[in-house]
C-alpha positions in Angstrom: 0.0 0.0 0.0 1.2 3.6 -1.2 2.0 6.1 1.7 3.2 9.1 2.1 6.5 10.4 2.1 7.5 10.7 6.0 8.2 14.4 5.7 6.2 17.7 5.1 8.2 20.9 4.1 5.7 24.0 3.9 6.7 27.1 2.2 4.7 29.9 3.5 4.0 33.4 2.9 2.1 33.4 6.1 3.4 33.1 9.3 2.1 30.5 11.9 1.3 33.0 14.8 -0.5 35.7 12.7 -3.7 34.2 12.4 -5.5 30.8 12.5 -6.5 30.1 9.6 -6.1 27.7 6.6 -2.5 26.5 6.8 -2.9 25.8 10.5 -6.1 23.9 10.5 -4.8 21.4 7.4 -1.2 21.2 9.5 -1.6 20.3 12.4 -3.7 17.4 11.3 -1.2 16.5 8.5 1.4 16.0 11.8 -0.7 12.9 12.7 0.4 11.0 9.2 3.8 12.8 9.1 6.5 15.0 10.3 5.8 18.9 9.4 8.0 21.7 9.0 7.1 25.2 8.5 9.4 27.0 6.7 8.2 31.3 7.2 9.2 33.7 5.2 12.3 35.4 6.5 13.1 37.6 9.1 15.8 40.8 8.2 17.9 42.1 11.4 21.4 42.5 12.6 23.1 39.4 12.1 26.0 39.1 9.6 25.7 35.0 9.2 22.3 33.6 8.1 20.4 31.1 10.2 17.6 28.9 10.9 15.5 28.4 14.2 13.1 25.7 14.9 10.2 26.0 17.3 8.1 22.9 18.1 4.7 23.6 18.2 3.4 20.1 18.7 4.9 16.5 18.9 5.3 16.7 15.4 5.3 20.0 13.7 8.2 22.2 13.8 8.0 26.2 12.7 10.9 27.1 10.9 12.4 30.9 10.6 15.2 31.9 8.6 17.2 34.4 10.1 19.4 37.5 7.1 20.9 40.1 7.3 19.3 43.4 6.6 19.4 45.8 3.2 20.2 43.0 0.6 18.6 42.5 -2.9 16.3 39.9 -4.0 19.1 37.6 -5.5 21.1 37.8 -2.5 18.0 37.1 -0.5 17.1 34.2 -2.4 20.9 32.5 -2.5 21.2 33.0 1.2 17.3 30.9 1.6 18.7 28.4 -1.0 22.2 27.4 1.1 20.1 27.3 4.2 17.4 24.9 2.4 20.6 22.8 1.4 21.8 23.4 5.3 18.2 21.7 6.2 18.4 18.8 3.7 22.2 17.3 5.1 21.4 14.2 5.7 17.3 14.2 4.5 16.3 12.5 1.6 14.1 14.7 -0.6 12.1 12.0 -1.9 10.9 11.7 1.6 10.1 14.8 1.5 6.1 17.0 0.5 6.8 20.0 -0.6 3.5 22.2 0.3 3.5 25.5 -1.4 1.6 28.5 0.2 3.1 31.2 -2.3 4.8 30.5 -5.8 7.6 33.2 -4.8 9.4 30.1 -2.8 10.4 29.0 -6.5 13.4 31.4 -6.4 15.2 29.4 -3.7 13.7 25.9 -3.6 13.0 25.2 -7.6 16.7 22.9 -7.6 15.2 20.5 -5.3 12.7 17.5 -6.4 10.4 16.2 -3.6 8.9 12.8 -3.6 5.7 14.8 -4.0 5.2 18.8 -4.9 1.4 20.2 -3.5 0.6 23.6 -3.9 -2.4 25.0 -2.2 -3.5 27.5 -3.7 -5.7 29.1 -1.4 -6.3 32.6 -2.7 -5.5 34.8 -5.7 -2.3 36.2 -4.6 -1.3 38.1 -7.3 -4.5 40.1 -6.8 -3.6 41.6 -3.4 -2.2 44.7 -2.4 2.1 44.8 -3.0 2.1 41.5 -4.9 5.3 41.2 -5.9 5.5 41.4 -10.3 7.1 38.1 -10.9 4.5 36.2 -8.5 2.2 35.3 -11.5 5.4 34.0 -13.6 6.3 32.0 -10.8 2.9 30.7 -10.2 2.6 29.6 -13.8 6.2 27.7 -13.4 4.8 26.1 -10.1 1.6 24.9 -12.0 4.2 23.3 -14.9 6.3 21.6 -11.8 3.8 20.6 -9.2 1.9 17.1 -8.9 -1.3 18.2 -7.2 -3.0 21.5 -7.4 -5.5 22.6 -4.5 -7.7 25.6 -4.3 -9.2 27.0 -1.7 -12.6 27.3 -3.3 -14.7 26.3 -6.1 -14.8 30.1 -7.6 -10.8 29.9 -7.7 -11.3 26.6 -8.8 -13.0 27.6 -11.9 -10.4 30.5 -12.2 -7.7 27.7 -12.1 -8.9 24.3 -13.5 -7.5 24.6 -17.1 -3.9 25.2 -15.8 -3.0 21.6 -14.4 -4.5 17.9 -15.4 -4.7 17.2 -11.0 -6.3 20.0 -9.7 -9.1 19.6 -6.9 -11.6 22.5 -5.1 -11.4 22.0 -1.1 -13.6 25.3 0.0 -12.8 26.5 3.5 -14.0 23.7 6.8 -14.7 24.4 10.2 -13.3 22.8 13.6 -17.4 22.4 14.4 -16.1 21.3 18.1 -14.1 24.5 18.7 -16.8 26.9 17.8 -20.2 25.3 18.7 -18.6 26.3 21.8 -20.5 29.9 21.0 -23.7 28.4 21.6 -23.0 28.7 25.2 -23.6 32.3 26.2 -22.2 34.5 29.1 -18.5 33.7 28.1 -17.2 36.9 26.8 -13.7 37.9 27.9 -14.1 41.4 29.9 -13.2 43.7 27.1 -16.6 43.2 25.4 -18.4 42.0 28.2 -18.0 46.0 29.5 -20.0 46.8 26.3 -23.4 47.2 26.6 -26.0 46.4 24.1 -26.4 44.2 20.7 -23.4 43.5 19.6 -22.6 43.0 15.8 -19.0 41.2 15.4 -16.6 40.5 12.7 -13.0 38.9 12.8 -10.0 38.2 10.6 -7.6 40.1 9.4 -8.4 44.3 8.7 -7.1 45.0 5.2 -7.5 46.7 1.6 -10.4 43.8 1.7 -12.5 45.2 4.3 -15.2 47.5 3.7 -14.7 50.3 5.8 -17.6 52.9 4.4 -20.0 49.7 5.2 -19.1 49.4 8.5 -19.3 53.3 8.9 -22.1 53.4 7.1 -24.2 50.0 9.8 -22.5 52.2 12.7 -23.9 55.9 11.8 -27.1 54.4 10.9 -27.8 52.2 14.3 -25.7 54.1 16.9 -27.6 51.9 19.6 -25.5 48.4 18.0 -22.5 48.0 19.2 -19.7 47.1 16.0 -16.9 44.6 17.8 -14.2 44.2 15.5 -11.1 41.7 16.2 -8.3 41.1 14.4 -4.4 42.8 12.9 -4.9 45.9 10.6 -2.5 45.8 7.9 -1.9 47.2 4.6 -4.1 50.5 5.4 -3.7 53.0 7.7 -5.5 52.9 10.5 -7.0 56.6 10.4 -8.9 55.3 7.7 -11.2 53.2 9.6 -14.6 54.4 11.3 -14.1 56.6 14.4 -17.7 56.0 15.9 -18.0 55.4 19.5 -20.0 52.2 18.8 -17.1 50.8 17.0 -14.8 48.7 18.7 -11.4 47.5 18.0 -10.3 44.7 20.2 -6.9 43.8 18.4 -5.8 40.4 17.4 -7.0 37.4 19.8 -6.1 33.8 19.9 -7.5 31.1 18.0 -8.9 29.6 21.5 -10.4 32.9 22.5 -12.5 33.2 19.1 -15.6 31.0 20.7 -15.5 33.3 23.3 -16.2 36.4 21.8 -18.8 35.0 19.3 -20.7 33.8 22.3 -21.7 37.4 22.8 -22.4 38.2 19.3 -26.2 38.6 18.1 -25.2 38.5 13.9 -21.7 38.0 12.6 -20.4 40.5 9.6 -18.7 39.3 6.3 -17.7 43.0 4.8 -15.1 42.7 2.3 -15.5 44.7 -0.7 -15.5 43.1 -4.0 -12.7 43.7 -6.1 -10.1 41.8 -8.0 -8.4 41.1 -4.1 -11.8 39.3 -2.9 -12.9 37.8 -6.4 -11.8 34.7 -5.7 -12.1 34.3 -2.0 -13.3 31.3 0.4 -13.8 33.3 3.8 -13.2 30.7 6.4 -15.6 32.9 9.0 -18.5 32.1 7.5 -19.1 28.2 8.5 -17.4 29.1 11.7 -19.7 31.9 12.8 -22.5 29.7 11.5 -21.5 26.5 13.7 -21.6 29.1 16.5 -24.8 29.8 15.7 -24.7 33.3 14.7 -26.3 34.6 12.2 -24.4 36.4 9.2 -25.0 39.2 6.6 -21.9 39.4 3.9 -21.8 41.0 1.1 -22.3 39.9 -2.1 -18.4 37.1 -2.2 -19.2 34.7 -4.7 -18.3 32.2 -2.3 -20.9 33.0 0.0 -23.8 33.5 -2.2 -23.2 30.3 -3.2 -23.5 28.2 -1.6 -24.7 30.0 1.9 -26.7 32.9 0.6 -28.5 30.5 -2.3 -29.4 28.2 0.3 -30.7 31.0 2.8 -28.0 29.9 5.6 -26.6 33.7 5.3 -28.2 37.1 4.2 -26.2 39.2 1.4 -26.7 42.8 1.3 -25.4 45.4 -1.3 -24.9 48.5 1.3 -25.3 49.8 4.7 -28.8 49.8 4.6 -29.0 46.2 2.9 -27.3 45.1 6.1 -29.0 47.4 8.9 -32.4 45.7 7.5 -30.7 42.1 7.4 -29.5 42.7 11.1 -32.4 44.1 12.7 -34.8 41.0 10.6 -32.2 38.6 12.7 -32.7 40.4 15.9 -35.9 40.4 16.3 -36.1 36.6 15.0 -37.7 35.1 18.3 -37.2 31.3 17.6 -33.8 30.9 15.7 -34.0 26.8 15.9 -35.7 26.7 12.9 -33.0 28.2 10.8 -29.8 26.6 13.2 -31.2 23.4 12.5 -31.1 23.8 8.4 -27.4 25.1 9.8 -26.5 21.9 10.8 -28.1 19.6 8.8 -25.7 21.9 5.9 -22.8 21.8 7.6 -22.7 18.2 8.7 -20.2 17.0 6.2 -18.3 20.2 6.3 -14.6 19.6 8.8 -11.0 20.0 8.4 -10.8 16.4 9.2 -13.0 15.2 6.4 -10.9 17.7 3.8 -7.8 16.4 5.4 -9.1 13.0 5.0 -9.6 14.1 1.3 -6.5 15.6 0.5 -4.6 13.0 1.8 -6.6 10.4 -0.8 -6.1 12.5 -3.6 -2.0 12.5 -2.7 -1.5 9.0 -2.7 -3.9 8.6 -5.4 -1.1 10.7 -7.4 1.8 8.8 -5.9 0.3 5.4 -7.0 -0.3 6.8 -10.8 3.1 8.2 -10.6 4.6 4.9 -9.5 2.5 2.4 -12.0 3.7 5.2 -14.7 7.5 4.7 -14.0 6.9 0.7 -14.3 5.5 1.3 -17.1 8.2 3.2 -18.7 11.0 0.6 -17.0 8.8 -2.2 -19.0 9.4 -0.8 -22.1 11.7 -3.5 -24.3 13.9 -2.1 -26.3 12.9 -2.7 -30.1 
């Protein structure tokens, strides 16, 4: 029987402490079939000699950071992350080796080295966000030529996607359902939005050139009486940018485990990204979590969502500020809610991060066992 290599080598754009999201929930449960390494993007500082550091974050995942010096170009960069690549391999085996790709970009320092199996996981449209570097698409289109399994973090990306590689598979964002049906039991909040008094509309994730800032300004001008709770890292955009209103709050980034928390004392759950080319193709994660919280959502109008949450009626899509002040206020004066949370579950009753781990894992050795009955083929071959 086929398995898979005993090794998992992750190159990532992201880092694993910024937020929980799609790398970490496939991850950590990859560590149960093998041994997983991390490998972030690097960090610039003082030192003259570059280096790596290892942090284990579980019995068998280890986070690795390369270490540069500061001011060099990109070809400098990218020699100095290839020699400490070939520092990490002394003594590994490659062929034991996944190689997970997170961001096409790793090309310029890992292309020389051929992994028993190359994954990328393309989960969003990188190229499409804010200071994308120029070369990113090149490099993407050289990853799609050199990789054996292509997945994508949706079905619209999918779509966007399919005709570039023969092995290419849609796995849409999955929920941890056990984590966050801890929401359902109320009176948990933490005490910096337990001190806030009235209904409380929530959003989390990461504040960007995605989020629709003129929305929320628009919910929180209209309804002065809700109370706005926003959690997560702004980046990209300048903070003085965002809505000033006293019934916004920011409460910064917050852990993974604290999430379940804070949705407890949410009444309806926001998705408010803009659409643009940056949130065309996009899978928000959020939106089966806040629903296995059971909190209702209004998002706009991500292809994602409307379908298949919005077609199905899980999850009201608005247009504007008034779109969603109507959809809010319809779910807070809902007076029986079990109704709708039980067509919730009954949806989202395939839908983990176990099952699509499951998944991914058949469609890998399904590739490794084509690979291997095509090279006994080829060995077969008699010599005419």
């Amino acid at each position: 029987m086929k398995r898979l290599p005993k090794n998992l080598l992750c190159l990532s754009h992201l880092r694993w402490d910024f937020v929980y999201q799609r790398p970490q929930h496939l991850l950590t449960r990859f560590s149960e079939l093998t041994a997983v390494y991390f490998l972030e993007e690097p960090i610039f500082g003082s030192t003259d000699t570059p280096y790596l550091t290892f942090s284990q974050r579980m019995p068998n995942l280890w986070v690795c950071v390369p270490h540069l010096p500061a001011k060099q170009s990109k070809t400098v960069i990218n020699e100095q992350l290839r020699e400490l690549l070939k520092i990490f391999f002394v003594n590994r085996d490659p062929k034991d080796f996944i190689f997970w790709y997170y961001t096409p970009m790793a090309l310029q320092f890992s292309s020389h080295i051929k992994a028993g199996l190359t994954v990328y996981d393309c989960m969003d449209e990188l190229s499409a966000f804010k200071f994308a570097p120029d070369e990113l698409k090149t490099l993407e289109k050289t990853l799609f030529n050199n990789t054996d399994v292509v997945f994508t973090g949706g079905h619209s990306l999918y779509e966007s996607k399919k005709m570039q590689h023969y092995n290419i598979h849609p796995f849409p964002s999955s929920i941890d359902k056990k984590h966050f049906s801890q929401a359902r039991i109320r009176g948990q909040e933490p005490d910096d939005q337990k001190s806030v008094k009235g209904p409380k509309i929530g959003f989390y994730g990461v504040i960007d050139e995605r989020f629709d800032s003129s929305l929320i300004q628009g919910i929180a001008d209209a309804r002065p009486d809700w109370n706005i709770m926003l959690i997560g890292p702004i980046v990209k955009i300048d903070p003085a940018t965002l809505p000033k209103n006293k019934n916004v709050h920011y409460l910064g980034s917050k852990s993974y485990d604290e999430l379940p928390k804070y949705l407890s004392g949410w009444e309806v759950a926001l998705v408010p990204f803009l659409l643009n080319e940056s949130t065309r193709f996009i899978s928000p994660t959020k939106t089966p979590e806040y629903l296995s919280a059971g909190v209702p959502v209004v998002s706009t109008a991500i292809k994602d969502v409307v379908n298949p949450y919005g077609k199905n009626k899980l999850v009201s899509i608005g247009v504007d500020a008034e779109d969603f002040v109507e959809a809010i206020e319809d779910y807070l004066t809902m007076e029986d809610k079990s109704k709708w949370l039980n067509e919730v579950d009954q949806f989202l009753v395939s839908n983990s991060w176990d099952i699509t781990c499951s998944d991914m894992t058949d469609v890998m050795l399904e590739t490794l066992s084509s690979q291997n009955k095509i090279t006994v083929s080829v060995n077969n071959v008699q010599k005419v």
